[in-house]
C-alpha positions in Angstrom: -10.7 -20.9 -21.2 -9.8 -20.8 -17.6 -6.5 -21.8 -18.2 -5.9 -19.0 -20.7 -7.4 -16.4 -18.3 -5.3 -17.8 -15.6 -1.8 -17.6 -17.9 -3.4 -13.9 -19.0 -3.7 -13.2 -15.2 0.3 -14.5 -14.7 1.9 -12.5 -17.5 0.0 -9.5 -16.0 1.4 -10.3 -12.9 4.7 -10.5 -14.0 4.7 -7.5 -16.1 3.8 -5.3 -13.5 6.2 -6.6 -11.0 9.3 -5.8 -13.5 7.7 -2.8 -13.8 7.8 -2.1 -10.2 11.4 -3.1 -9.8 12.4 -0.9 -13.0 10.5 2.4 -10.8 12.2 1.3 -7.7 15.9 1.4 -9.6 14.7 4.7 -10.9 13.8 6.2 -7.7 17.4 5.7 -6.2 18.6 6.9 -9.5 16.9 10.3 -9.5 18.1 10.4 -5.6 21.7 9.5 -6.2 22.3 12.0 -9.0 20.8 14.6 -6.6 22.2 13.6 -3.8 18.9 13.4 -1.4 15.3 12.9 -1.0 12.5 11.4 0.5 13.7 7.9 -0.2 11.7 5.4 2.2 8.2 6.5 1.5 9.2 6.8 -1.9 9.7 2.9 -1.9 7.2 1.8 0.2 4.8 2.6 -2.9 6.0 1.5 -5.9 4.4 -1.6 -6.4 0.5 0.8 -5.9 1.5 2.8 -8.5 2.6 0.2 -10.8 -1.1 -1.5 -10.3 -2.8 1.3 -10.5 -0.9 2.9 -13.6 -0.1 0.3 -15.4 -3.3 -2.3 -15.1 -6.4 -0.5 -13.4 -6.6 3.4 -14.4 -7.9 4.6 -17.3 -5.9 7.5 -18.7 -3.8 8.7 -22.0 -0.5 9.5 -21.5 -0.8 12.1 -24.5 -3.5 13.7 -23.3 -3.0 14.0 -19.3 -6.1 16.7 -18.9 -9.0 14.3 -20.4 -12.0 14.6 -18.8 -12.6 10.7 -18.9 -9.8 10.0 -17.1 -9.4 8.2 -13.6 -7.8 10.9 -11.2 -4.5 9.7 -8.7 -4.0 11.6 -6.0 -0.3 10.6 -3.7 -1.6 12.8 -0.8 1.9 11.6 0.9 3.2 14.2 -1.7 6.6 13.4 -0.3 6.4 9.9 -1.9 6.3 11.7 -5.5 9.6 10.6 -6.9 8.0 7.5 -7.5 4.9 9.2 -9.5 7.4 11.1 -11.4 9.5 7.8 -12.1 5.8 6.1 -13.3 5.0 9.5 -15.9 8.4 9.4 -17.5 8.0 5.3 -18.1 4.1 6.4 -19.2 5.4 9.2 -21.5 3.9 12.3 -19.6 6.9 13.3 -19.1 10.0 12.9 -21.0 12.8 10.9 -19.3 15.3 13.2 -19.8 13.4 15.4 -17.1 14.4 13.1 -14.5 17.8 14.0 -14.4 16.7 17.4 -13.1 14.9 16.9 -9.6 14.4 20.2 -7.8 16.0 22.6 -10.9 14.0 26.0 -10.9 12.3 25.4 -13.9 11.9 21.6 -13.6 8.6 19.9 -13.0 10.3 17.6 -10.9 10.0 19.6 -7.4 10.1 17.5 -3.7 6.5 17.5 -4.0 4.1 17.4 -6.5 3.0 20.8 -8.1 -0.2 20.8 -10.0 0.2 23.1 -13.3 3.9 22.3 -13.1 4.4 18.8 -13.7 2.1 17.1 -16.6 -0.2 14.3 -14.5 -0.4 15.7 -11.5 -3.9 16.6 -10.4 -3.3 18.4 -7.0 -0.4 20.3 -5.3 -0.1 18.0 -2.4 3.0 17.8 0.9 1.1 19.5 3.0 -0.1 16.6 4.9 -3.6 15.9 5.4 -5.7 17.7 2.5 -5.4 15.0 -0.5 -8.3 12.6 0.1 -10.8 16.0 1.0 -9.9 16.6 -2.4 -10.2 13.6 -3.8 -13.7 13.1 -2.2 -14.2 16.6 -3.7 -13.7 15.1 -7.4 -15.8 11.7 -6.3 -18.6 14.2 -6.0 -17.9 16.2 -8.4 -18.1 13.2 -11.3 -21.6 12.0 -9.8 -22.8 15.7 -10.7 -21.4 15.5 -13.6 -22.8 11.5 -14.4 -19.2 10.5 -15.5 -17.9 7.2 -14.2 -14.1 7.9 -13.9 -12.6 6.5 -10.6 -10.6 8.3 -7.8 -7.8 6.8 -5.7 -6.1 8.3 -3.1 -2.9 7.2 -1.3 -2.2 8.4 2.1 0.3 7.7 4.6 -0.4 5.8 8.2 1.2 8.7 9.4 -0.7 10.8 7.9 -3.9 10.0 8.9 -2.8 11.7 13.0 -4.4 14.8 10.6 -7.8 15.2 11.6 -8.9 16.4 8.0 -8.3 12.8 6.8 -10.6 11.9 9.2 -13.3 14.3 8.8 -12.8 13.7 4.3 -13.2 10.0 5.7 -16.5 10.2 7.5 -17.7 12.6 4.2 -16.9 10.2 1.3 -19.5 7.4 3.4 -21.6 9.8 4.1 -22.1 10.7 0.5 -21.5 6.8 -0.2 -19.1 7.3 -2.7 -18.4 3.9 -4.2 -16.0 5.6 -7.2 -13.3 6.2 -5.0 -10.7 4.2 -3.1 -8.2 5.0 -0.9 -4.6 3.3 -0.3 -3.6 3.8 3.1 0.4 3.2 2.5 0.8 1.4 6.3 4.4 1.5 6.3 5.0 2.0 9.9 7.0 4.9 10.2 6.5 8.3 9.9 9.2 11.3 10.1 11.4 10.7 13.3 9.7 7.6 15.1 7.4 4.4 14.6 3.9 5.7 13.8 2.5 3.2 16.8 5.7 5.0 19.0 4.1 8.6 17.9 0.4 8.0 17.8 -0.8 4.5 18.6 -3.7 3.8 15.1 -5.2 1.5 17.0 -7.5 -1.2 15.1 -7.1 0.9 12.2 -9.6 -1.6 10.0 -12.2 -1.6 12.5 -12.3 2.2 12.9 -12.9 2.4 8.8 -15.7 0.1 8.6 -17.3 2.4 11.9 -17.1 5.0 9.4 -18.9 3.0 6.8 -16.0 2.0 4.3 -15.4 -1.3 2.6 -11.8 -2.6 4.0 -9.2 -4.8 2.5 -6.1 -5.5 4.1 -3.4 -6.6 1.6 0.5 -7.3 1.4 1.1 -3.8 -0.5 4.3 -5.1 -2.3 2.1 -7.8 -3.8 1.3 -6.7 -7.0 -1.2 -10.1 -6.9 -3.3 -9.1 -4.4 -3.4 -5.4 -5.1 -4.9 -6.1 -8.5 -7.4 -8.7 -6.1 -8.7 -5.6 -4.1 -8.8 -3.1 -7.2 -11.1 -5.6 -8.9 -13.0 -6.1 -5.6 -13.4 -2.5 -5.0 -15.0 -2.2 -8.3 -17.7 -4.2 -7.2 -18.3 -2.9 -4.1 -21.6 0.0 -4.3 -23.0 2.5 -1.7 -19.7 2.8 0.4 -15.7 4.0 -0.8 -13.4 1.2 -0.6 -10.1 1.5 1.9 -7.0 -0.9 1.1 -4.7 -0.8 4.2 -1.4 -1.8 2.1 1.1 -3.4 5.0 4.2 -2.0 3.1 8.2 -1.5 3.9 9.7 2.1 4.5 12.8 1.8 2.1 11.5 -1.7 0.3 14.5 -3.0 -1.3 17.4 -1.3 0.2 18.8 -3.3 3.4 20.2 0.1 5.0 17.1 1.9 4.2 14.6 -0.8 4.9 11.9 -0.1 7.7 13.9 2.5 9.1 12.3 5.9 10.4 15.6 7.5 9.2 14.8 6.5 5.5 12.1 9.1 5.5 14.2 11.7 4.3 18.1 11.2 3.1 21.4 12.5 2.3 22.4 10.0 -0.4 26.4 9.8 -0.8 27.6 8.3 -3.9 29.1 4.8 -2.6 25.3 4.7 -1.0 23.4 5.0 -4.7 25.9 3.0 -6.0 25.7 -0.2 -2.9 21.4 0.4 -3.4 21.9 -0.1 -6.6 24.0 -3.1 -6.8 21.4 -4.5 -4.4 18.6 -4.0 -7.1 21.1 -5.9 -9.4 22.4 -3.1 -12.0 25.4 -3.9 -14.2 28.6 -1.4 -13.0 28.1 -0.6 -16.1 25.0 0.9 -15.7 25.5 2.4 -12.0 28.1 4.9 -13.6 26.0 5.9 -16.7 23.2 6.0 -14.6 24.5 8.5 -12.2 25.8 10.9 -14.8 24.5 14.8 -13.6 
């Protein structure tokens, strides 16, 4: 029996991390046809989002608004080419849509828009505000005795906001343990190092002060984020914080852990040399960079 849980467990594993490296080909897709974007932070989170959306939440792709659901939040709205890559594979959206990033009338804008794109439960980019809301809809399902689950993702740059802070000290102080929050620790943030910028400090030690439950994981490790998911789930009276040690740009050698990767001009022989790297055909390259 163990041995069939623990080939269960592999093929999971597996899975997912084919699905993270089909989202990460699709996010320099949607860039190249367009030309720019935020590409590094987009990267740094594909392998959360491929955990979270394809083996812990539960939602249904034909039915985005049920009130069951678990709600995502990417509070680093800038990262959303990567949410929008995971709602196309999940049928939210159709695919076609995302060969139209920032069009007037597409749901596919540089952040996330809530009421404009299908699966997208807050308007976020403005840095800073995404877990108060997300601690908003933890309390909001205990009044409402429903057990969906909220999870949050947040950059390490992000948290120099000092409403991540004060939503932080909330969410124990209401010991919420339905929510968990990703803090994507890739390093960098706009134009320098986040320790060059503002120094976190011992960032676990600060969270458990605050009264959370902290994990500290290899975020590209689709193994151990599925460990702390499970984990988190046991964990009562307290929110659970995963500090995800992540690469800005993960997968691209001239965008990898590089503050400049936060935001890009993409030139065609670029799309086309980061997406050799990730191994497409020629074949595919040219079809796949079609406007």
């Amino acid at each position: 029996m163990q041995k069939e849980k623990d080939i269960e467990t592999e093929t999971q594993i597996r899975r997912m991390e084919e699905i993270a490296h089909s989202l990460r080909v699709q996010v320099v897709k949607i860039m190249g046809r367009f030309g720019s974007g935020h590409i590094g932070g987009s990267l740094s989170i594909v392998e959360i989002l491929s955990v979270l959306y394809f083996n812990e939440m539960k939602y249904d792709p034909g039915n985005p608004l049920w009130e069951d659901r678990d709600r995502f939040i990417l509070s680093k709205g800038h990262g959303c080419f990567t949410q929008y890559a995971v709602l196309a594979k999940t049928g939210v959206i159709p695919e076609e849509t995302l060969k139209h990033p920032y069009e007037i009338d597409s749901p596919m804008q540089g952040h996330p828009e809530y009421g404009t794109c299908p699966g997208i439960e807050v308007s976020t980019g403005a840095l800073g505000q995404g877990l108060s809301v997300g601690v908003g809809m933890a309390i909001g399902a205990r009044i409402k005795n429903k057990n969906f689950r909220i999870y949050v993702v947040v950059g390490d740059g992000e948290l120099n906001e000092g409403q991540v802070w004060e939503a932080i000290m909330l969410a124990s102080g209401y010991k919420l343990d339905n929510m968990v929050m990703f803090i994507d620790k890739n390093r960098f943030s706009l134009t320098d190092s986040t320790e060059a910028v503002l120094p976190s400090g011992p960032l676990d030690k600060k969270l458990e002060a605050f009264g959370w439950h902290v994990l500290t994981i290899d975020g590209h490790s689709v193994g151990e984020i599925k460990n702390a998911l499970n984990t988190a789930r046991t964990i009562k009276g307290k929110p659970t914080a995963i500090i995800a040690h992540t690469v800005k740009g993960k997968g691209i050698s001239f965008y990898a852990d590089k503050a400049i990767s936060h935001s890009v001009s993409i030139s065609g022989t670029e799309a086309v040399s980061a997406l050799q790297e990730l191994g497409c055909t020629r074949e595919e390259i040219i079809e796949s960079l079609k406007k």
